[in-house]
DRENMAR-99152 format. One line per 4 residues: their letters; for each residue x, y, z of C-alpha. Coordinates in steps of 0.25 Angstrom, whole numbers, plus 5000, padded with zeros to 4 digits. Each point is the difference from the previous one (the first is absolute). Layout:
! DRENMAR-99152
A) X:Y:Z; ...
//
This chain:
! DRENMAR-99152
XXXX) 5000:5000:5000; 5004:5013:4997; 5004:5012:5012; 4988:5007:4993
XXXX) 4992:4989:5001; 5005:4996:5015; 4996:5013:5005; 4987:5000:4995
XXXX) 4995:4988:5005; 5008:5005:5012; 4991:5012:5000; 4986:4994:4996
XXXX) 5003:4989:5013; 5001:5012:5009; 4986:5006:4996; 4995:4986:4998
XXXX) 5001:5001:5017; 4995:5013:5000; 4988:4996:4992; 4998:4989:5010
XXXX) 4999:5008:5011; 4993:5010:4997; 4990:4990:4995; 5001:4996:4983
XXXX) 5004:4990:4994; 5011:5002:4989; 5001:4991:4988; 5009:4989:5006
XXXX) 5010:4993:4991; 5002:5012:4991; 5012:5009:4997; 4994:5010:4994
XXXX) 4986:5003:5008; 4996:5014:5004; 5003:5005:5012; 4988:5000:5010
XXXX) 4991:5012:5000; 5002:5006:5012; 5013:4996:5006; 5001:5009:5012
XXXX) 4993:5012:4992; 4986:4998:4999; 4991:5013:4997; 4993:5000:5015
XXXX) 5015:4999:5007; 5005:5010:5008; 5011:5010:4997; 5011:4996:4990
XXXX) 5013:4997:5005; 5013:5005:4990; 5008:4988:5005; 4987:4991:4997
XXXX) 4997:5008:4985; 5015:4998:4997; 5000:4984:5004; 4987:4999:4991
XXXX) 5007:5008:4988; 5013:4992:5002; 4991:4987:4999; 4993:5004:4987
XXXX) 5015:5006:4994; 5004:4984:5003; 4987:4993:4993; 5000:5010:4987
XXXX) 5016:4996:5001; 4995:4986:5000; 4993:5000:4987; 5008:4996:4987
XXXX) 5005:5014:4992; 4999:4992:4987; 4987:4996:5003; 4989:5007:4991
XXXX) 4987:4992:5002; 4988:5008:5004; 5001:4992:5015; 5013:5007:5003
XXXX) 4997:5013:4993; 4987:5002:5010; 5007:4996:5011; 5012:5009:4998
XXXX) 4991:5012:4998; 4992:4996:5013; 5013:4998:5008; 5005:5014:4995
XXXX) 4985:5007:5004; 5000:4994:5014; 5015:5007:5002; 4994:5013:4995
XXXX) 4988:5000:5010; 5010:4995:5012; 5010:5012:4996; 4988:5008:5000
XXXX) 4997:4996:5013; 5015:5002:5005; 5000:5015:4995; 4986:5002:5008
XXXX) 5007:4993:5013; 5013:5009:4998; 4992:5014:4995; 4991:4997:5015
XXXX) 5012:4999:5007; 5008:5011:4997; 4986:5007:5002; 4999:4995:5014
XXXX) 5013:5002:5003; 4998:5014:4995; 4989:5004:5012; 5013:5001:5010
XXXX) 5005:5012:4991; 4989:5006:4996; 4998:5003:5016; 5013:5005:5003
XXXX) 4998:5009:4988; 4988:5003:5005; 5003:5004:5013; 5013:5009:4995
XXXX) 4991:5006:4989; 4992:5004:5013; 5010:5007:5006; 5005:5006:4986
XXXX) 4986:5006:4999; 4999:5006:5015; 5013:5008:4999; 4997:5004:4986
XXXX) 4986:5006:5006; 5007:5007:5011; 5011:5008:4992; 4996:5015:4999
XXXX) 4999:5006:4987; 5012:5004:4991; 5004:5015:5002; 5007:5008:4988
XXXX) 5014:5000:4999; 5009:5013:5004; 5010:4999:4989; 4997:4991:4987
XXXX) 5009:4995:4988; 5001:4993:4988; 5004:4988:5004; 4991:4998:5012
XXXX) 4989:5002:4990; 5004:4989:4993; 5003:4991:5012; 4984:5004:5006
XXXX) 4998:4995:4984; 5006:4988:5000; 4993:4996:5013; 4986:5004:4995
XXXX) 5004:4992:4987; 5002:4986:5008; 4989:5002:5009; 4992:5003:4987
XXXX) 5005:4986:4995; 4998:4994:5012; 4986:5004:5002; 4998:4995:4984
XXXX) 5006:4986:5004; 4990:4999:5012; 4988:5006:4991; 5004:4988:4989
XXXX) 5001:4989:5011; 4987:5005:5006; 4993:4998:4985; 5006:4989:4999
XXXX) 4996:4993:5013; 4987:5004:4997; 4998:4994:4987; 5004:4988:5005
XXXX) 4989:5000:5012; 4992:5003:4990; 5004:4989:4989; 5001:4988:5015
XXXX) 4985:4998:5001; 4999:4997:4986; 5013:4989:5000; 4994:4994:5014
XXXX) 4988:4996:4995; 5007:4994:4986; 5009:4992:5010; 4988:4997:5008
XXXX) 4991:4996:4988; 5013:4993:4994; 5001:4992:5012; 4985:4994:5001
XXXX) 5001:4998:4985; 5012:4991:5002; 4995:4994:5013; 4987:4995:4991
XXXX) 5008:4994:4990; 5010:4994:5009; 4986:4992:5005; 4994:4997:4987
XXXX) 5014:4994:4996; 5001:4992:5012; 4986:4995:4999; 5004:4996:4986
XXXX) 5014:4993:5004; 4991:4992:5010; 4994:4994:4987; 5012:4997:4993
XXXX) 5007:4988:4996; 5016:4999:5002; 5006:5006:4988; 5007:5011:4994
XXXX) 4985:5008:4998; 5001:4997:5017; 5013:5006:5000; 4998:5012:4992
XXXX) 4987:5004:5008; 5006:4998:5012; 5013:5010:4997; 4987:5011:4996
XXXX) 4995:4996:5014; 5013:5004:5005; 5000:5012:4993; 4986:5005:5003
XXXX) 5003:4998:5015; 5013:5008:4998; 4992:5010:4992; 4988:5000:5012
XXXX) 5012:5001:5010; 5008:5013:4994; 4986:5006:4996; 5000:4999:5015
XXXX) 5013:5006:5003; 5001:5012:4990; 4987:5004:5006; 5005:4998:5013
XXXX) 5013:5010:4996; 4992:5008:4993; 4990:5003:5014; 5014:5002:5009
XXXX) 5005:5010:4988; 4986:5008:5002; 5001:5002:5016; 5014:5002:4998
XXXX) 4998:5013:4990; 4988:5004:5006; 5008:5001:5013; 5013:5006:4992
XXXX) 4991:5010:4993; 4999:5005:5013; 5014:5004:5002; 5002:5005:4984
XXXX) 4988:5009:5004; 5008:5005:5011; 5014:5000:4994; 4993:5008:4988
XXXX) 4993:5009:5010; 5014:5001:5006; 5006:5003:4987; 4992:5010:4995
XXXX) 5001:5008:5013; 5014:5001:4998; 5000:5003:4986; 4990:5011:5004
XXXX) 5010:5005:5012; 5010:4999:4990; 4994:5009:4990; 4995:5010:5010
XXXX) 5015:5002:5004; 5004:5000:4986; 4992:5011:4995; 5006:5010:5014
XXXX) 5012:4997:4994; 4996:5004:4985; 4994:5012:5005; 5011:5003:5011
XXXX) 5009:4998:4987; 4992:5008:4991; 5000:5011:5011; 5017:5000:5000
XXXX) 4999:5000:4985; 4992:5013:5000; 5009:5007:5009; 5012:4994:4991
XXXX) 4994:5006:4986; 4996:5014:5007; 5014:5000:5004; 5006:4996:4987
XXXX) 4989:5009:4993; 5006:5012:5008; 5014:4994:4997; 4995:4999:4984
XXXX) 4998:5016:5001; 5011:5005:5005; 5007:4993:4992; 4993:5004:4990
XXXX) 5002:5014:5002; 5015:4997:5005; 5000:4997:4985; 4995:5013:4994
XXXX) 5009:5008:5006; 5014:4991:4998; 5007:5008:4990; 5013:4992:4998
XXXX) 5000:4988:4991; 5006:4993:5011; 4989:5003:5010; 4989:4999:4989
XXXX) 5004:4985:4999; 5001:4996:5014; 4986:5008:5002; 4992:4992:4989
XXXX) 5006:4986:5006; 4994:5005:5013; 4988:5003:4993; 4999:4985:4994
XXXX) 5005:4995:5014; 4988:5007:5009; 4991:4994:4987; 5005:4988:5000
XXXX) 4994:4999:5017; 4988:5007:4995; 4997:4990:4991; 5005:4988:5011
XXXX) 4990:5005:5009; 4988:5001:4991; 5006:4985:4993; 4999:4996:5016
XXXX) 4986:5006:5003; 4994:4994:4987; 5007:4986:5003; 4990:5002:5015
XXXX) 4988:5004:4991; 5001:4988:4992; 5005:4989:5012; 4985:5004:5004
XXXX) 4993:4999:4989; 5008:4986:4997; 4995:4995:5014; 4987:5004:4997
XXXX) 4998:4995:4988; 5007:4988:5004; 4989:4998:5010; 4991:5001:4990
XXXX) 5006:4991:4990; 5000:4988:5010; 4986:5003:5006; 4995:5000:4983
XXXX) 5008:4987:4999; 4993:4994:5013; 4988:5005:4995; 5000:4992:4987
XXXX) 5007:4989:5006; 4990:4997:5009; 4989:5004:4990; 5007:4988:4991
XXXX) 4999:4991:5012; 4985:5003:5004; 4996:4997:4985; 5009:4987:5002
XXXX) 4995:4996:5013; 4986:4994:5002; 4986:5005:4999; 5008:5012:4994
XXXX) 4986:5004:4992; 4993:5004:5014; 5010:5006:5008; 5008:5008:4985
XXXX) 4990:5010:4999; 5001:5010:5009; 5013:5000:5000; 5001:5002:4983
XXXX) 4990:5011:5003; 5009:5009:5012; 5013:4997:4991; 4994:5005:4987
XXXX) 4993:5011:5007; 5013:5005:5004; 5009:4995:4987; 4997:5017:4994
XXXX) 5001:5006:5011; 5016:4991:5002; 5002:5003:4984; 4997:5015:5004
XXXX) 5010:5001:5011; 5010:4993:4994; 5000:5008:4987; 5001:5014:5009
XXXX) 5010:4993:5008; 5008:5001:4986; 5000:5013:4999; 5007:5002:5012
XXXX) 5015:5006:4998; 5006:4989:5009; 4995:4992:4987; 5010:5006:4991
XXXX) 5012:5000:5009; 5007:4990:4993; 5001:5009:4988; 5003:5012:5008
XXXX) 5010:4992:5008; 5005:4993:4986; 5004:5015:4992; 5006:5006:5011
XXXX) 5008:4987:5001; 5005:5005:4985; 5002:5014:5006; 5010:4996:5011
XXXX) 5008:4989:4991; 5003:5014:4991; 5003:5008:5013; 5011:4989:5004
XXXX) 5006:4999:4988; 5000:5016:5000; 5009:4999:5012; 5011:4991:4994
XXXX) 5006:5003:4986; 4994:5015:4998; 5000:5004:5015; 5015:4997:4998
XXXX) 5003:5007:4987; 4992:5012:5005; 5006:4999:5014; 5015:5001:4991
XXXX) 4994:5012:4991; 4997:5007:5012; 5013:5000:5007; 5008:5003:4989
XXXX) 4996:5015:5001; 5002:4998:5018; 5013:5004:5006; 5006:4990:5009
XXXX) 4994:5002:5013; 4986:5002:4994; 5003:4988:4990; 5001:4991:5015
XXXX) 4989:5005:5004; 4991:5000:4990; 5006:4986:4998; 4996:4996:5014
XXXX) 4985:5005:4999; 4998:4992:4987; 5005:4988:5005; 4991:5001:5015
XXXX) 4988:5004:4992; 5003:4990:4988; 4998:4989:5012; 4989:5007:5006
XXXX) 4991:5000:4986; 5004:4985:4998; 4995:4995:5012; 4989:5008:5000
XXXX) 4996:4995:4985; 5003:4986:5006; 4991:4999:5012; 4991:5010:4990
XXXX) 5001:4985:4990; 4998:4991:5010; 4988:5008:5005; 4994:4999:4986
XXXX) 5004:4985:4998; 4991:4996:5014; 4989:5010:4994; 4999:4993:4987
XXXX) 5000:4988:5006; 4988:5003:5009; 4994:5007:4988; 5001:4987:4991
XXXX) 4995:4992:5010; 4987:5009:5003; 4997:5000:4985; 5000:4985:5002
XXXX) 4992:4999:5010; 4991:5010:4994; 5002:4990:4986; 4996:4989:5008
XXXX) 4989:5005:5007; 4994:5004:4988; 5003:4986:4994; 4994:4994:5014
XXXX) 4988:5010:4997; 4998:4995:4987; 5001:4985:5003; 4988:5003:5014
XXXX) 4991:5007:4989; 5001:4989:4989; 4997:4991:5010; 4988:5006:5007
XXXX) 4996:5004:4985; 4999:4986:4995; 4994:4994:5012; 4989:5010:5005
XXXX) 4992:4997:4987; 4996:4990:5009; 4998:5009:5013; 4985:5004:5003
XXXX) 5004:5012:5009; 4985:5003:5001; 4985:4992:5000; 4992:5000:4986
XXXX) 4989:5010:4998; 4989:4995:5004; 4990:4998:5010; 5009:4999:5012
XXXX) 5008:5012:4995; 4987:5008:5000; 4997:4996:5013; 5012:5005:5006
XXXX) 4997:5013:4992; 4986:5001:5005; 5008:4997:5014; 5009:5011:4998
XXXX) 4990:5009:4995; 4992:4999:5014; 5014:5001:5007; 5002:5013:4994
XXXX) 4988:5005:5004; 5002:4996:5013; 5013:5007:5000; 4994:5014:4996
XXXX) 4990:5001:5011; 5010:4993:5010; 5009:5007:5010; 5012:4999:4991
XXXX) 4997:5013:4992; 4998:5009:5014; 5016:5007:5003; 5004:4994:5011
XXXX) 5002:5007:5014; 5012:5009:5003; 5005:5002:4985; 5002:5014:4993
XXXX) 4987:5003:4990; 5000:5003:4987; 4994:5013:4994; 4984:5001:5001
XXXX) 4994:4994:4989; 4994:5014:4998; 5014:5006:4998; 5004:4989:4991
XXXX) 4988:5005:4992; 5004:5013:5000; 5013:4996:4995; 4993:4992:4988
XXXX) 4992:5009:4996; 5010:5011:5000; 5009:4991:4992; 4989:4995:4991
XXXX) 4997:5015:4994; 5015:5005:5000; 5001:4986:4990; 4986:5002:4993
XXXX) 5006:5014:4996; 5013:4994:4996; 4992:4992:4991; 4991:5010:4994
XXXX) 5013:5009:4997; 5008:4987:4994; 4987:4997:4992; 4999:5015:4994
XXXX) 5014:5000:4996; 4999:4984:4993; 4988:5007:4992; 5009:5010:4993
XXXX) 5010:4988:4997; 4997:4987:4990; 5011:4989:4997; 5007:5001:4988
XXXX) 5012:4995:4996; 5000:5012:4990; 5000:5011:5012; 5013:5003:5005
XXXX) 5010:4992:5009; 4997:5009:5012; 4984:5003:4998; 4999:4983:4998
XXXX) 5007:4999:5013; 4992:5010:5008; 4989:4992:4997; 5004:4988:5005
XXXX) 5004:5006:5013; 4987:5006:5001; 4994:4989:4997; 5008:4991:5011
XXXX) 4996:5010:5010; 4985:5000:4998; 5000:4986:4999; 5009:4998:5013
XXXX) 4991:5009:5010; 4987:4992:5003; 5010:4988:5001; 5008:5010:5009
XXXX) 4989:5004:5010; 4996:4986:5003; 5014:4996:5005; 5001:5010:5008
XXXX) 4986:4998:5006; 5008:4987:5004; 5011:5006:5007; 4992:5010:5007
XXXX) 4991:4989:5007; 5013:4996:5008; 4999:5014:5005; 4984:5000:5004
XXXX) 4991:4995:5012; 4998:4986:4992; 5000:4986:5008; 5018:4996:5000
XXXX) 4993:4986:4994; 4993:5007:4989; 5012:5010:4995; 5008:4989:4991
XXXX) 4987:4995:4994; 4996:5014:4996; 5015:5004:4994; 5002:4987:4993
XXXX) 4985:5002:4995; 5003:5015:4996; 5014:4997:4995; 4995:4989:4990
XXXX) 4989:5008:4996; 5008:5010:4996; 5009:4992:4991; 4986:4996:4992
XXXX) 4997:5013:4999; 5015:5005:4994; 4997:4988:4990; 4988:5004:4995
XXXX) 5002:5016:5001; 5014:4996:4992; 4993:4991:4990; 4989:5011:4998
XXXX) 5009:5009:4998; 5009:4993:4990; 4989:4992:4991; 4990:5010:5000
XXXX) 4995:5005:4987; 5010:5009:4994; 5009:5000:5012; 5014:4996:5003
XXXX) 5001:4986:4993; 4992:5004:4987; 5008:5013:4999; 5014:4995:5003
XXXX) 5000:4985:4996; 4989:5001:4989; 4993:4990:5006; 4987:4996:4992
XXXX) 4986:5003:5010; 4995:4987:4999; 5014:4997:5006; 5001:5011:5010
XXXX) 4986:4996:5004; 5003:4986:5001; 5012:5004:5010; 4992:5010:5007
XXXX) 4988:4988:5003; 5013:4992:5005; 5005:5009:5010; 4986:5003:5004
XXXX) 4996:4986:5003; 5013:4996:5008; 4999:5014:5009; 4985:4996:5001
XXXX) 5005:4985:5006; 5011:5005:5007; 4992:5011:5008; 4988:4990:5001
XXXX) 5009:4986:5005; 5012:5005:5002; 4999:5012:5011; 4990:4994:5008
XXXX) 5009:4988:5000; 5012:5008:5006; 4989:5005:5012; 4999:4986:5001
XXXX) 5015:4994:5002; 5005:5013:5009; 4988:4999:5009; 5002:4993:5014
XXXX) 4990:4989:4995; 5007:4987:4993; 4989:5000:4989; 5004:4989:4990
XXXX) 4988:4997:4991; 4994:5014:4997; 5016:5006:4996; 5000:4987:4990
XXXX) 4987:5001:4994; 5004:5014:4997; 5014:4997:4996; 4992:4990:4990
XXXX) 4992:5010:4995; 5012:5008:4995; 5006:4991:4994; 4988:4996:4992
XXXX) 4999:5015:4996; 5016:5002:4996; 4997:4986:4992; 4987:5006:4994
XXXX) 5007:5011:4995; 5012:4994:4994; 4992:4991:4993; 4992:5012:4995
XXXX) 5012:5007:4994; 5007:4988:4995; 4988:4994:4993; 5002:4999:4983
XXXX) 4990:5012:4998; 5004:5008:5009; 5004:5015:4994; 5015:5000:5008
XXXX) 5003:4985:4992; 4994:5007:4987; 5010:5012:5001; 5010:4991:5006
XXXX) 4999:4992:4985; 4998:5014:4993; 5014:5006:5007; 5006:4985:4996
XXXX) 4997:5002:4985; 5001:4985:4998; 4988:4992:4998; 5007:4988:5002
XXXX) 4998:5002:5015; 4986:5000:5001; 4998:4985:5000; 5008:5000:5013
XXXX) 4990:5008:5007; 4991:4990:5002; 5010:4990:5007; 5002:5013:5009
XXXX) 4987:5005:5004; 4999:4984:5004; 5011:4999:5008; 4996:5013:5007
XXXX) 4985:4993:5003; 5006:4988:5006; 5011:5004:5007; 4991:5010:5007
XXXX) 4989:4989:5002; 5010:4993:5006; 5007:5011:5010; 4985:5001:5003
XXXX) 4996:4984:5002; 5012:5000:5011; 4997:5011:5007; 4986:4994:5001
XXXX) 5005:4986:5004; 5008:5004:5011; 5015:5000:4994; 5000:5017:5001
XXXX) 5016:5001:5000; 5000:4989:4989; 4992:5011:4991; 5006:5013:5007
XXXX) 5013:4996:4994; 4994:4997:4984; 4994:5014:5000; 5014:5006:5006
X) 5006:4993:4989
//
């Protein structure tokens, strides 16, 4: 018999005895039967033992050595491929065993830390708050710097280990319960198996069931134990999530301590920075005048080298108060960048993670809400000048690489033109000065460099940060853009919607005969309502004979293009102010309500109120003007009056909706109550109305198309005017169908766009 051979039989006698005793009966007489089925490791034992799953593994390693390698009947094939699945479920088994004691033996530290972190956190709490500095410099800017920069980091590794442990707490459940249902899966077929073995004949089908037996109670058992890990790895991050809050809450306290102490140093820097540049600015003048009134060649020279040395510190301060400016704007935008990137991050993860459809919603809606207004800030933030450091940092770079190369070669040949024309003694003198001042001017123009180098550096790095954040921006829109097509951020109209504004309705009334319109005790009151009239009337006739005199003057004027430059422009100034006064009187109706005896709760109604009305009434007092017949658009644009008529209808119908939905709206959302029907049934009427009347002017018949044609002079184009005018009717029917479905932000963005 081969060795081989001799240690299989060696190792199938060993679980032969094993079998025995735990009450099955092998296959007696043959070398190659399958090892019993549960051996020591049946799916209702207790907790696996390494020393016992390593014995088991070492057992199978020796049966599969057992079998022929040259043999290829389907026999040895199976039961090689069984062999090889039951050492992958017991090294699964020994990777739950080891992961749950490293775990366990984990608890131990975890308390010490614990208790330290305690501690940590104590004399944290009872340090008193950072005072400024007496005297600042550059370098223990940059040290407060680098420390804010590694709690910054620190805090980031705790926020990324924190998301972390939460994705997996939130990921366990799911895996306990496939290791559970994995478990009882394998646990039915192991009986079924051995209710089938129990029926079967000696035999190589015997065999082969009884290794799948095997494995099913293998299967049943690590099932079982991953579980069993995968609970222990649960309590054990529910417990450390604990001391990660707390190392975080600890983090972030410092790196906010750290900041605060940071920022007394900026400004205790930037404070010695000011004194420094009004020094050197009153340096910079006397030298200045110290070089109008040098006469001498000699002392010209010297004079205009001081010049440039005292500019060169003027320039080193500014360099060094920009480079402050623009280390703040970095930190903030910074801030910003990594609060964007956790935002879409976790955004990503949410729309990842389970039942993300019910819980998504309202956070698509407060993310795109705030998505313009972010563009917004971002874009002014742009404009800044710490923006374009680098390029200022850059030029002036070129500036001083010219000035050092002034003081070598040609500083040298004027220096040696200069003193051929000095005696001796004046030769060493002037020698001497150059040679001190020569020094002076090149370190001044190197620390001047080196200044501009950490500037540009700061500078490319905040037009990064700023590239990136508009990149990150971009990315967050996209995302919320493709995904709140499917977020209803508001019921459907219908009969529940009417409800709540036949509910509103009555709340409003209840409002304006409640107690919430009286002014409350002890504060100051507002004019007399019978003052405020006075005032309004006043106001009214001093604007009604404004007008009248505005309208006298517009009847001795008519547009023409044929009038002189002057007359034409006379008449539209006239002709803006007559239209701007009724427009102008309502606003300022809403301004003086702040200033009467009104309810404090009624005073943003009525100015958003009068503010909006007044903007409907600019519209339609600027279109009447414009498109009226033989006014400004058929005088100076030679507009058609079919066209200008079409236009001024326009204009008039959306002032109308505006005045009609829009204003009361306004009244609506500044008012104390939080109405949400009523606002988007009106907001829903205006919309209908801006539809209606795009439709009107874009439809194939309309006189603006026909002029449009007309102006074209190709005839070609008509047949696509068609296609247009249905493009315009179903886009706004469908900007109109998702309002009135409930996805409002859905068709608030097709009509911005």
């Amino acid at each position: 018999m081969s060795p081989r051979r001799l240690l299989g039989a060696i190792a199938l006698a060993s679980l032969a005895l094993t079998s025995i005793a735990h009450g099955q009966t092998p296959d007696a007489g043959r070398a190659d039967a399958a090892p019993p089925a549960d051996a020591g490791l049946a799916a209702d034992a207790g907790p696996a033992d390494r020393d016992e799953l390593l014995g088991r593994r070492q057992a199978i390693e020796t049966l599969i050595a057992g079998i022929p390698a040259e043999a290829t009947d389907e026999a040895s094939l199976a039961r090689r491929q069984e062999l090889g699945r039951q050492i992958e479920l017991i090294d699964q088994m020994r990777a739950a065993v080891a992961d749950r004691a490293r775990r366990l033996n984990a608890v131990a530290d975890d308390s010490r830390e614990r208790q330290s972190l305690d501690t940590e956190l104590r004399a944290f709490t009872a340090l008193p708050p950072p005072g400024a500095p007496a005297q600042v410099n550059a370098e223990d800017v940059g040290r407060v710097e680098a420390e804010v920069e590694a709690n910054r980091r620190t805090v980031a590794a705790l926020d990324a280990e924190v998301t972390r442990a939460e994705a997996r707490l939130a990921e366990l459940p799911r895996l306990i319960a496939e290791a559970r249902r994995r478990g009882r899966t394998a646990t039915e077929l192991s009986r079924a198996l051995a209710a089938q073995l129990a029926t079967l004949p000696l035999g190589d089908a015997r065999d082969q069931l009884a290794l799948r037996l095997d494995t099913a109670r293998l299967d049943a058992r690590a099932g079982a134990e991953v579980a069993e890990d995968l609970e222990v790895e649960q309590a054990m991050l529910q417990a450390s999530g604990r001391l990660l809050t707390q190392q975080r809450d600890l983090a972030r306290r410092q790196l906010a301590r750290s900041e605060q102490i940071l920022e007394l140093h900026r400004k205790a820097y930037e404070s010695t920075l000011t004194e420094k540049q009004a020094d050197v600015d009153r340096a910079l003048v006397a030298a200045r005048e110290a070089l109008i009134e040098a006469r001498d060649r000699p002392g010209v020279f010297l004079a205009t080298w001081r010049v440039r040395l005292i500019e060169s510190q003027v320039k080193l301060a500014e360099a060094s108060r920009l480079r402050l400016s623009v280390a703040r704007a970095l930190a903030q935008q910074s801030k910003l960048l990594e609060a964007d990137a956790s935002e879409l991050r976790g955004l990503q993860g949410l729309v990842e993670g389970a039942d993300a459809s019910e819980r998504i919603a309202d956070k698509l809606k407060e993310i795109a809400l705030r998505l313009d207004r972010r563009h917004d800030e971002l874009e002014r933030v742009r404009q800044l000048p710490e923006v374009s450091a680098a390029q200022i940092a850059r030029t002036r770079r070129f500036e001083v690489s010219d000035l050092l190369y002034e003081i070598d070669e040609p500083w040298r040949a004027e220096t040696e033109m200069i003193e051929t024309g000095l005696s001796a003694t004046e030769r060493g003198a002037f020698a001497e000065a150059a040679r001190k001042l020569r020094e002076q001017v090149r370190d001044a123009l190197r620390d001047e460099q080196n200044a501009l180098a950490e500037l540009l550096a700061e500078g490319e790095a905040l037009r990064g940060a700023l590239a990136e954040r508009v990149e990150t921006l971009d990315q967050l829109d996209a995302f919320v853009r493709a995904r709140v097509f499917w977020v209803q951020d508001a019921p459907p109209l219908g009969r529940e919607v009417w409800r709540q504004a036949k509910n509103d309705i009555a709340r409003l009334r209840i409002w304006l005969a409640g107690p919430a319109l009286r002014r409350p005790e002890g504060t100051q009151p507002g004019w007399p309502l019978v003052w405020t009239g006075a005032v309004v009337a006043l106001l009214s006739l001093v604007l009604a004979l404004v007008h009248l005199r505005l309208r006298r003057v517009m009847r001795g004027l008519r547009a023409d293009d044929d009038l002189p430059l002057m007359q034409r422009l006379r008449f539209a100034i006239v002709g803006l102010l007559s239209a701007g006064l009724l427009p102008l009187w309502v606003w300022l109706l809403g301004h003086l309500a702040a200033a009467t005896d009104l309810p404090p709760a009624l005073l943003a109604p009525v100015r958003a109120a009068l503010t909006h009305a007044a903007l409907a009434l600019a519209a339609l007092h600027l279109g009447r003007f414009l498109f009226r017949p033989g006014g400004f658009a058929e005088g100076e644009l030679n507009l058609r009056p079919e066209t200008a008529a079409a236009l001024r209808k326009a204009v008039q119908i959306l002032a109308g909706g505006y005045a009609l939905f829009l204003a009361p709206r306004s009244a609506l959302v500044a008012g104390p109550l939080r109405l949400d029907a009523l606002p988007r049934l009106l907001y829903t009427l205006a919309d209908m109305t801006a539809i209606y009347t795009l439709i009107r002017l874009g439809r194939p018949r309309s006189p603006i198309i026909r002029d449009l044609l007309h102006q074209l002079s190709r005839p070609g184009l008509a047949r696509f005017v068609p296609p247009i005018g249905a493009f315009l009717l179903v886009f706004g029917l469908l900007i109109i169908s998702m309002d009135v479905l409930g996805y409002g932000l859905v068709a608030g963005w097709l009509a911005g766009g």
